[in-house]
KOLFIRO-987371 format. One record per residue (C-alpha): residue in one letter; residue number from 1; x negated, y, z. Coordinates in nm, 3 decimals, decimal comma, padded with zeros to 5 digits, always signed. Example, Ala and Ser with C-alpha at 12.3 -4.5 7.8 and 13.67 -1.06 7.14 Angstrom:
<recs>
{resn->A&resi->1&c1->-01,230&c2->-00,450&c3->+00,780};
{resn->S&resi->2&c1->-01,367&c2->-00,106&c3->+00,714};
</recs>
This chain:
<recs>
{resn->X&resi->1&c1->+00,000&c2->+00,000&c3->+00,000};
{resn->X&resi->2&c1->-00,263&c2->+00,287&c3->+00,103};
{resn->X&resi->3&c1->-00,419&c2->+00,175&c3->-00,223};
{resn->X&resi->4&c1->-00,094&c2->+00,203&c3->-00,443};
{resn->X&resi->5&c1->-00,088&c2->+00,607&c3->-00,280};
{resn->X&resi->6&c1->-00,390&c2->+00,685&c3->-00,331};
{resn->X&resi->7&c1->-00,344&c2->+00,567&c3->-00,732};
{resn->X&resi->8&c1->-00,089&c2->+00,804&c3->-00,742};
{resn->X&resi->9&c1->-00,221&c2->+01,088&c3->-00,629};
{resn->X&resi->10&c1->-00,526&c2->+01,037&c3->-00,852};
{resn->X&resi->11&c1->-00,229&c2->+01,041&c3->-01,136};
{resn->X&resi->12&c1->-00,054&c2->+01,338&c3->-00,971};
{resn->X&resi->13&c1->-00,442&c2->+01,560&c3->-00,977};
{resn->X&resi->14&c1->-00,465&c2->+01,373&c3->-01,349};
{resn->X&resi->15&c1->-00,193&c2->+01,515&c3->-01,465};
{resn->X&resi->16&c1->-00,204&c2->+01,848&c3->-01,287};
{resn->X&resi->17&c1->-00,556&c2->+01,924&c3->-01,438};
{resn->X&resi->18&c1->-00,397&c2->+01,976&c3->-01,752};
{resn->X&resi->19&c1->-00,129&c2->+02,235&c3->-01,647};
{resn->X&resi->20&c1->-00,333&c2->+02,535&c3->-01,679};
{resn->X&resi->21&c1->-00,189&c2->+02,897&c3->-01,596};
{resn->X&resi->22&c1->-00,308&c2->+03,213&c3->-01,771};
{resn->X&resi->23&c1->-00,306&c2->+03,607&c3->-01,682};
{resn->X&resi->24&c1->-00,113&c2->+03,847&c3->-01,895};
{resn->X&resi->25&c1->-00,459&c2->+03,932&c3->-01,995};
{resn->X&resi->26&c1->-00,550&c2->+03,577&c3->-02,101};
{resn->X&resi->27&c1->-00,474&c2->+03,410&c3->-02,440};
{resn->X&resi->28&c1->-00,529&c2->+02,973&c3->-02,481};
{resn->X&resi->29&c1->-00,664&c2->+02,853&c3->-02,802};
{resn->X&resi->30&c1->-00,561&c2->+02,524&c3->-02,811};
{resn->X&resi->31&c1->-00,700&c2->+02,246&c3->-03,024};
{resn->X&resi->32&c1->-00,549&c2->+01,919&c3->-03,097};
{resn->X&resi->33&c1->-00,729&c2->+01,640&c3->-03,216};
{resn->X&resi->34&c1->-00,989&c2->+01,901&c3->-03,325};
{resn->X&resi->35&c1->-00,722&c2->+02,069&c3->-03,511};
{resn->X&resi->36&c1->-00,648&c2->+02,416&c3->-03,444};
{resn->X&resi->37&c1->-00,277&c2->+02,457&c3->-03,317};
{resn->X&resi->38&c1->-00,309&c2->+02,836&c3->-03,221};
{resn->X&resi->39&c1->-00,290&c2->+03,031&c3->-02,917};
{resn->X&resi->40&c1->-00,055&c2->+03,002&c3->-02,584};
{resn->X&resi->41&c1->+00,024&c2->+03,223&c3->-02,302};
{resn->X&resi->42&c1->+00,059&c2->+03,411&c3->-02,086};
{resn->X&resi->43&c1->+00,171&c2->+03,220&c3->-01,774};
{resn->X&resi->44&c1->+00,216&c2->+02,816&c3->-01,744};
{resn->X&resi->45&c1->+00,108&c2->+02,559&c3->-01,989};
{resn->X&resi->46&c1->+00,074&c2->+02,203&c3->-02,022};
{resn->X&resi->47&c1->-00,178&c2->+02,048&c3->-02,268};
{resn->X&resi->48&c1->-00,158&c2->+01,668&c3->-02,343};
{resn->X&resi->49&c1->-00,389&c2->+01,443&c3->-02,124};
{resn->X&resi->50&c1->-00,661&c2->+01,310&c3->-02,364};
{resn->X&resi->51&c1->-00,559&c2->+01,511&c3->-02,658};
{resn->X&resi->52&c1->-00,565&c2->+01,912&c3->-02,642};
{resn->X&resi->53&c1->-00,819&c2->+02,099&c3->-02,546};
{resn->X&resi->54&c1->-00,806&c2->+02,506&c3->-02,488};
{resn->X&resi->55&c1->-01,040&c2->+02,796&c3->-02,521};
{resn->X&resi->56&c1->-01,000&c2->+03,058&c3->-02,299};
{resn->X&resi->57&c1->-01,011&c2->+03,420&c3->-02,422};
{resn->X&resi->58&c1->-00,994&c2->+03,746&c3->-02,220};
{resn->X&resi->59&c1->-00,805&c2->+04,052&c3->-02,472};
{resn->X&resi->60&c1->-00,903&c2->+04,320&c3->-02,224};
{resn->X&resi->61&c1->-01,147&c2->+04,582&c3->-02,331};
{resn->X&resi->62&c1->-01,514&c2->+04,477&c3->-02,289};
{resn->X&resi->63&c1->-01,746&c2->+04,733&c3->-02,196};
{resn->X&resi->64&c1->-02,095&c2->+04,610&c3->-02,333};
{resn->X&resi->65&c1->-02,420&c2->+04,792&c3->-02,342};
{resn->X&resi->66&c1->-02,658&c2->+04,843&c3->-02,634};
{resn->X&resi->67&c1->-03,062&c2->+04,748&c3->-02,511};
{resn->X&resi->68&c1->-03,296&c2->+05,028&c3->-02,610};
{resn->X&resi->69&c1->-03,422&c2->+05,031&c3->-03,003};
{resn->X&resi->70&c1->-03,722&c2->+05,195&c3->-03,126};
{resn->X&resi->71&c1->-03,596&c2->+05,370&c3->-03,414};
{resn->X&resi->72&c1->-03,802&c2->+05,631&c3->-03,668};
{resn->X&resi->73&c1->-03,569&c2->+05,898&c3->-03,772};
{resn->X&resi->74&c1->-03,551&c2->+06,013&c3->-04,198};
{resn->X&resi->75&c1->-03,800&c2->+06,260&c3->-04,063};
{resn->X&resi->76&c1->-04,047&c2->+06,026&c3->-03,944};
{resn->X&resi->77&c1->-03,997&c2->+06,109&c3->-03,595};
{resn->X&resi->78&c1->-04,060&c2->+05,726&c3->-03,346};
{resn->X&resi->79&c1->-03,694&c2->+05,752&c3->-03,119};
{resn->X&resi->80&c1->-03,588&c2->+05,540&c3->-02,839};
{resn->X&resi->81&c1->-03,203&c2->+05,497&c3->-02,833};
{resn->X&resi->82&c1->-02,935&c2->+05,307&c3->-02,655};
{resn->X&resi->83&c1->-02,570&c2->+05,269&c3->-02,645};
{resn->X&resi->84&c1->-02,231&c2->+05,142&c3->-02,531};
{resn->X&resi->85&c1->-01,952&c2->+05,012&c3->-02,654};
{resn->X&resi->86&c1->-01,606&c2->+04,959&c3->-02,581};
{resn->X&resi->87&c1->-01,436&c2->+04,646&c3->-02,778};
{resn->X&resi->88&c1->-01,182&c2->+04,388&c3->-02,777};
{resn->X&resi->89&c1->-01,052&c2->+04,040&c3->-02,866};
{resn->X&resi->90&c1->-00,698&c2->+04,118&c3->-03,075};
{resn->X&resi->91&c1->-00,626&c2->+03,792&c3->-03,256};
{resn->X&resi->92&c1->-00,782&c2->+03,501&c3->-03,049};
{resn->X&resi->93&c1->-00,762&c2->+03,240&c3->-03,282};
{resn->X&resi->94&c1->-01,006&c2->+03,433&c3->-03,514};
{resn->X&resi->95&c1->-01,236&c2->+03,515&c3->-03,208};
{resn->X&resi->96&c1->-01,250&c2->+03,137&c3->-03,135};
{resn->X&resi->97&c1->-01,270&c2->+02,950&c3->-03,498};
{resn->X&resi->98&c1->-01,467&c2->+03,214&c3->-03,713};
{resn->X&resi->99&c1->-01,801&c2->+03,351&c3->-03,491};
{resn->X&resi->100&c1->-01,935&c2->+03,088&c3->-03,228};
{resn->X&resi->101&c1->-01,991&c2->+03,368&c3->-02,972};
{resn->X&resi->102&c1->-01,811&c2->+03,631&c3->-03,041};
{resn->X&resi->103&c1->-01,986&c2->+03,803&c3->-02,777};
{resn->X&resi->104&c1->-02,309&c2->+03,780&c3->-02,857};
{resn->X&resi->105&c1->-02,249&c2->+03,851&c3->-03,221};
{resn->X&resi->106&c1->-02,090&c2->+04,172&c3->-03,131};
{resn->X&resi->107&c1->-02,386&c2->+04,268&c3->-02,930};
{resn->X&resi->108&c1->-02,637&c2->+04,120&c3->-03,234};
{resn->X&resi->109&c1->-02,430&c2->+04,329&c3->-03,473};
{resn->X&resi->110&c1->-02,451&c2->+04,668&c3->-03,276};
{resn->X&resi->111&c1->-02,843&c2->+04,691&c3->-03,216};
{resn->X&resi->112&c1->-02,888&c2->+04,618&c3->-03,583};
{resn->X&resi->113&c1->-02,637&c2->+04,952&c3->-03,667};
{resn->X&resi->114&c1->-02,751&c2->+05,162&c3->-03,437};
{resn->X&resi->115&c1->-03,111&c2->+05,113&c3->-03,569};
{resn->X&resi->116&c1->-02,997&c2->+05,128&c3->-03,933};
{resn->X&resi->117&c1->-02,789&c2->+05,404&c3->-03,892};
{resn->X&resi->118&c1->-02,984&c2->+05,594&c3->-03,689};
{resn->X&resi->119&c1->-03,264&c2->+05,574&c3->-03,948};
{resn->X&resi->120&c1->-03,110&c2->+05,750&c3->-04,194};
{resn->X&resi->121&c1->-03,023&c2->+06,099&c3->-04,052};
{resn->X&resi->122&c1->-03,320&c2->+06,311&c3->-03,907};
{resn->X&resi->123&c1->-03,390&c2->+06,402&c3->-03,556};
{resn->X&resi->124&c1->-03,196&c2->+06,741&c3->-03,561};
{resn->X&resi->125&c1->-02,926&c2->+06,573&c3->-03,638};
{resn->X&resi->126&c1->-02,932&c2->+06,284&c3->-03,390};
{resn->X&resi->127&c1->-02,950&c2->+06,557&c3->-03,116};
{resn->X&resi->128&c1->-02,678&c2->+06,782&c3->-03,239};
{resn->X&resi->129&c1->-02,469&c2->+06,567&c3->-03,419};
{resn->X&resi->130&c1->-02,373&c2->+06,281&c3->-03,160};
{resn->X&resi->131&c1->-02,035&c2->+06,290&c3->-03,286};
{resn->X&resi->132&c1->-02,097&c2->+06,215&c3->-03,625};
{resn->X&resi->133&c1->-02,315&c2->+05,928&c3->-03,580};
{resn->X&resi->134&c1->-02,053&c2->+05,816&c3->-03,322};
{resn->X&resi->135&c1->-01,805&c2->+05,775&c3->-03,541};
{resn->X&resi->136&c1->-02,064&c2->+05,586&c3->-03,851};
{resn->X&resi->137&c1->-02,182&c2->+05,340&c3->-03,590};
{resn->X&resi->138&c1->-01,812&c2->+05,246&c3->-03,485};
{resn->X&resi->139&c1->-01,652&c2->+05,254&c3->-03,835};
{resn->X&resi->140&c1->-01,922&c2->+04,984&c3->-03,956};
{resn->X&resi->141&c1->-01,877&c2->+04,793&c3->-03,651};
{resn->X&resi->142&c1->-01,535&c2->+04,759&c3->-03,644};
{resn->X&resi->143&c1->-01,503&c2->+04,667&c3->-04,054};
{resn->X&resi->144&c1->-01,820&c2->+04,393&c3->-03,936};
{resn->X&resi->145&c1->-01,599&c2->+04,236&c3->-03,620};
{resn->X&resi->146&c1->-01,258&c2->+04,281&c3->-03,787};
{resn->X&resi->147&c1->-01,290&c2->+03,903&c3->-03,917};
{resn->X&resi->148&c1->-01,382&c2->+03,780&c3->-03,625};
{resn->X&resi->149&c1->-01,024&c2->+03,946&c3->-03,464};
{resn->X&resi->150&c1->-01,255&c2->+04,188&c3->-03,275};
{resn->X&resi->151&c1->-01,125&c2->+04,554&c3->-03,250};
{resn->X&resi->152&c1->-01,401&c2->+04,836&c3->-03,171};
{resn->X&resi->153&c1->-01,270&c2->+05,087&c3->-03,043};
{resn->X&resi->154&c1->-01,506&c2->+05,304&c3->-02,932};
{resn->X&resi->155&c1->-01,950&c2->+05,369&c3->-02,947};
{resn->X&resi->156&c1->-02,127&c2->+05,663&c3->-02,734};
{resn->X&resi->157&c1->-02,485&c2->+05,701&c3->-02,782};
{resn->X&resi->158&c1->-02,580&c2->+05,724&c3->-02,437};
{resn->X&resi->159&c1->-02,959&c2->+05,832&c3->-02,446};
{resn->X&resi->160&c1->-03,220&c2->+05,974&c3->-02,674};
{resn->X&resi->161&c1->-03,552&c2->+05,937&c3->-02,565};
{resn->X&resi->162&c1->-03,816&c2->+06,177&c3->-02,747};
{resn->X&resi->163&c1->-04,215&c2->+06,119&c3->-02,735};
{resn->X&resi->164&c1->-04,408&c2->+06,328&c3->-02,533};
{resn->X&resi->165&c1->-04,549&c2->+06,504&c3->-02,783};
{resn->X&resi->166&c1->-04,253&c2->+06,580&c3->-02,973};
{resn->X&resi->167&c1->-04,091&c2->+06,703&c3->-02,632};
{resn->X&resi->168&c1->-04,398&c2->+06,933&c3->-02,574};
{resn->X&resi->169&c1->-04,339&c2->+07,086&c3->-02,936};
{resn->X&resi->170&c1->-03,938&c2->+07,153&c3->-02,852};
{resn->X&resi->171&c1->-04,033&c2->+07,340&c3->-02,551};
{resn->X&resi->172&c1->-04,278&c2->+07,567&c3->-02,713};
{resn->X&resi->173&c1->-04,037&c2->+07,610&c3->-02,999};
{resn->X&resi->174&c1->-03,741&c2->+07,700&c3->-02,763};
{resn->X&resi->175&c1->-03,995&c2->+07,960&c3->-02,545};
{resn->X&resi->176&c1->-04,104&c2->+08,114&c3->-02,857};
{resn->X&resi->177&c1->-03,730&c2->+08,126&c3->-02,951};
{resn->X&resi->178&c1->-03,639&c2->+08,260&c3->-02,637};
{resn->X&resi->179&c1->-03,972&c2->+08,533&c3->-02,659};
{resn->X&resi->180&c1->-03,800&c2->+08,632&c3->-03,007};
{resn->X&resi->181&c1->-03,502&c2->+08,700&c3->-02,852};
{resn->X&resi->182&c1->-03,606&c2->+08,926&c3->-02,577};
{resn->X&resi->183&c1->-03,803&c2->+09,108&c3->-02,822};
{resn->X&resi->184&c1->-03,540&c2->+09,195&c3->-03,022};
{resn->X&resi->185&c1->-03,260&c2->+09,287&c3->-02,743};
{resn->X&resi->186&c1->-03,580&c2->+09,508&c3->-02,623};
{resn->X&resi->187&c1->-03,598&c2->+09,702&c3->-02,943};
{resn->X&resi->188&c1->-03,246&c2->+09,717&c3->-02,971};
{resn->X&resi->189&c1->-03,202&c2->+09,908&c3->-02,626};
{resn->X&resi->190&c1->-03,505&c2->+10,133&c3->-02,729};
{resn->X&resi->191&c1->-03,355&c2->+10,222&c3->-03,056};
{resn->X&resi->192&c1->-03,015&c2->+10,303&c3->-02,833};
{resn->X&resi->193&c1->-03,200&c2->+10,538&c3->-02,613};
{resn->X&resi->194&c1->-03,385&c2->+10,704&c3->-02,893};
{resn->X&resi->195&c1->-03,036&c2->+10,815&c3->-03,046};
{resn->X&resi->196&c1->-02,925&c2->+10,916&c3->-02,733};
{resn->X&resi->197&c1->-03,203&c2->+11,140&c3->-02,614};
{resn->X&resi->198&c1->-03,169&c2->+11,298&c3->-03,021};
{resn->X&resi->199&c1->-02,856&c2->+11,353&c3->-02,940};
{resn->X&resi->200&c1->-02,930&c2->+11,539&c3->-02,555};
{resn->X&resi->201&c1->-03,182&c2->+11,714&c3->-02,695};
{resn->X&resi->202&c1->-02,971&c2->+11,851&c3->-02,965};
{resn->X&resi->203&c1->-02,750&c2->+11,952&c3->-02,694};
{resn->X&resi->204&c1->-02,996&c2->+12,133&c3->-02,462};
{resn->X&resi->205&c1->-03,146&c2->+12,300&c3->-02,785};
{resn->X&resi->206&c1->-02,799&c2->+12,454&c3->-02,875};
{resn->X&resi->207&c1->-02,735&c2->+12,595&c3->-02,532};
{resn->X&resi->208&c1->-03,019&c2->+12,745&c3->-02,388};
{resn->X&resi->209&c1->-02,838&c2->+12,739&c3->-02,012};
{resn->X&resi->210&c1->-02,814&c2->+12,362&c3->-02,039};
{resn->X&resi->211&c1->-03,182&c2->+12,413&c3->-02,014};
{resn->X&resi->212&c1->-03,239&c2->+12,589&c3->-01,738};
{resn->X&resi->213&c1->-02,998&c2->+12,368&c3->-01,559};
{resn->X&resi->214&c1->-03,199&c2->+12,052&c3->-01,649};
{resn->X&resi->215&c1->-03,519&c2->+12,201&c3->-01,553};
{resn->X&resi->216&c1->-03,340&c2->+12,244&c3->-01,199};
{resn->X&resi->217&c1->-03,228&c2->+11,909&c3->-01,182};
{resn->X&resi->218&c1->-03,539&c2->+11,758&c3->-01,260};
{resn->X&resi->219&c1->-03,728&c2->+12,024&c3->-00,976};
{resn->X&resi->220&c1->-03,449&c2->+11,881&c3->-00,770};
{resn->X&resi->221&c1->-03,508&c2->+11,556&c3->-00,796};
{resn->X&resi->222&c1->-03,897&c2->+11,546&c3->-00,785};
{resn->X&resi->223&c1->-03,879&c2->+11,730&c3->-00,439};
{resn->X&resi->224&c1->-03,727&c2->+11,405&c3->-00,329};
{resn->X&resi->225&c1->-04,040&c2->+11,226&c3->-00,391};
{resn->X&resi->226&c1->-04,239&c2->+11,072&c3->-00,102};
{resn->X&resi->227&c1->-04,580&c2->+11,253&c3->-00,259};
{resn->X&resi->228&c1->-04,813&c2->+11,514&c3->-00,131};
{resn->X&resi->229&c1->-04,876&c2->+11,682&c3->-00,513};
{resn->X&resi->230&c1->-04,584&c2->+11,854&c3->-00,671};
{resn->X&resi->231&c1->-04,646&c2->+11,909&c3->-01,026};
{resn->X&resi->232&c1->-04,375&c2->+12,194&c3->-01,087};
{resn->X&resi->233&c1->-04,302&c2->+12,283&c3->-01,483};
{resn->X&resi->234&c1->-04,259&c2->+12,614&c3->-01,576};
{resn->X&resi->235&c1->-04,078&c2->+12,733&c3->-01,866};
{resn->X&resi->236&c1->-04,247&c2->+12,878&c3->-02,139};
{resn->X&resi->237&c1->-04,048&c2->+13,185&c3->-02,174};
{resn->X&resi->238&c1->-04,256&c2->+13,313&c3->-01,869};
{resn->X&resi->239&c1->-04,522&c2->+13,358&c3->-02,076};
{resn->X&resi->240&c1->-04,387&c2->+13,498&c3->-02,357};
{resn->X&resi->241&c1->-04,515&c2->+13,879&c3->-02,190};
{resn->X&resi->242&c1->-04,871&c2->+13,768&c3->-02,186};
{resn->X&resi->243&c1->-04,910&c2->+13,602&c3->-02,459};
{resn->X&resi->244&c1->-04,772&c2->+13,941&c3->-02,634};
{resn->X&resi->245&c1->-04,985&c2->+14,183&c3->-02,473};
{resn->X&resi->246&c1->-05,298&c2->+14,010&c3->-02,552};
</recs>
């Protein structure tokens, strides 16, 4: 008898090993016989004992990251670059029968884009036109995966890394840049000035009492000054007597 129960619960865990239950996130490819008989779940099934099989397949986005490539630029320029991107499994069937790893040949398929597209657009535009190359990297992908019932949704370029040197040359480019700059807001605020002291010293010369008032307002404000010589200007007028008489 203890022998006839413990038969049957070797039956019961038998047949219970083949009821399988799935996630709303998880997809069954089931083979029978070898023979694909396509995909099942969510929730409970039941394969037959001894003659289907199942694949399980996750459909939720996988976030997978993109190892380092050395890549030369169009302009000749030795880059290090890496990347991420966001995918997912939207027919299972495919993602099972037509790649063996879908995983891994998403992840193959990536690194050899991002170096080939990379390659073909110049350093410039690497660093200011992420976007761009963005949206090349993931339009290739996702026309490469789309037999394997792979959807790419998304690739960010995540770093750029520049050689030393070539970093050393940006940064004296941008300080010279910035040097430029300065010089010209300079001259820009002395050719400002200029017009406006033209334009006071049309003023003062059409009224002489806007003059005199100046010269007091400059006496004025020299007195203020923490100095033991006072250089006071005198108008010329005063001399106009003497230089007469002689």
């Amino acid at each position: 008898m203890p022998g006839f129960i413990f038969l049957i619960v070797l039956a019961v865990l038998f047949l219970f090993s083949f009821v399988k239950i799935l996630n709303e996130y998880e997809r069954a490819v089931v083979f029978r016989f070898g023979r694909l008989m396509g995909a099942r779940g969510p929730g409970l099934i039941v394969l037959i004992p001894g003659v289907e099989r199942m694949v399980r397949v996750d459909l939720r986005t996988i976030t997978m990251d993109v190892p380092a490539q050395d890549i030369i630029t169009l302009d000749n320029v030795t880059v290090k670059v890496n990347a991420v991107i966001y995918f997912r499994v939207v027919e299972p069937n495919r993602a099972v029968v037509e790649v063996e790893n879908y995983l891994l040949a998403t992840s193959k398929l990536a690194q050899t884009t991002l170096r080939s597209v990379v390659g073909q657009v110049e350093m410039d535009t690497l660093l200011a036109q992420r976007d761009v190359i963005n949206q090349r990297i993931q339009t290739i992908l996702d026309t490469q995966t789309e037999p394997w019932g792979v959807k790419v949704a998304n690739v960010e370029v995540k770093q750029v890394d520049l050689p030393v040197e070539m970093q050393r040359a940006m940064a004296k480019q941008a300080e010279a840049e910035r040097e430029r700059r300065a010089k010209i807001i300079a001259a820009e605020g002395e050719l400002q000035a200029s017009h406006k002291l033209s334009e006071a010293a049309h003023v003062l010369s059409s009224e002489p009492g806007s003059l005199q008032l100046r010269f007091l307002q400059t006496v004025r404000e020299m007195s203020h000054e923490k100095t033991t010589t006072l250089i006071l200007p005198l108008p010329i007028e005063l001399f106009k007597g003497l230089i007469k008489g002689q």
